[in-house]
N, C-alpha and C positions, 0 to 999 in steps of 0.2 A: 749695129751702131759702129761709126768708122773710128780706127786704133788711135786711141789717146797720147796722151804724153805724159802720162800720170806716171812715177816713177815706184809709188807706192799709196795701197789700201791699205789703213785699218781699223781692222774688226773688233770692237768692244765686246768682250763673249763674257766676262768677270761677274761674280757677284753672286748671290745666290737666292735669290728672288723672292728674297723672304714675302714681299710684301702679297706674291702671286698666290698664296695660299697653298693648299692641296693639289697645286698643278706643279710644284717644285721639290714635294715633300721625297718625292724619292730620283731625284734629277737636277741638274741647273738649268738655269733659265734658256738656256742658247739650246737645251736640246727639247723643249717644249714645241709638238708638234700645231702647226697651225695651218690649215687648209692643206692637210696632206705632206707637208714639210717642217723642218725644224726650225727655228727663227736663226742656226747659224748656216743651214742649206740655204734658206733666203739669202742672208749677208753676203755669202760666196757667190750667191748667181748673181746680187745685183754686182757686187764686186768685179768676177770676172765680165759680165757684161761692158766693162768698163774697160779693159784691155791694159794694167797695170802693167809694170814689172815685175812687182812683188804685191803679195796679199799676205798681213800678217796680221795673226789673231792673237789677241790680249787675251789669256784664260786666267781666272784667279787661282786661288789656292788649292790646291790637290787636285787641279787637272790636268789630265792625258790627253794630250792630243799629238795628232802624226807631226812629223817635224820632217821641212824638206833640208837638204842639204846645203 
């Protein structure tokens, strides 16, 4: 895909997926594996595929995630 002009992605990762049942019982929703990936592995590849500036992830409450500088 040829480099965008987007200056920023972002990623809705929040929430806690109550409604997903037994597939969030010990996880959030963004880290639920789906065809061999995570739905927030997905997010990033459709993301970077897109050739942003920046990619930034919404996490809700009590998540760790890496943090660039």
């Amino acid at each position: 895909m040829p480099p965008s002009s987007l200056d920023r992605v972002i990623i809705l990762a929040a929430g806690l997926g109550l409604r997903l049942g037994a597939l969030t019982s010990d996880r959030p929703k963004a880290l639920i594996h789906v065809a061999g990936q995570t739905l927030l592995e997905r997010g990033l590849g459709f993301a970077s595929s897109l050739a942003p500036r920046e990619i930034v992830v919404v996490a809700g409450g009590g998540a760790t995630l890496p943090r660039s500088p």
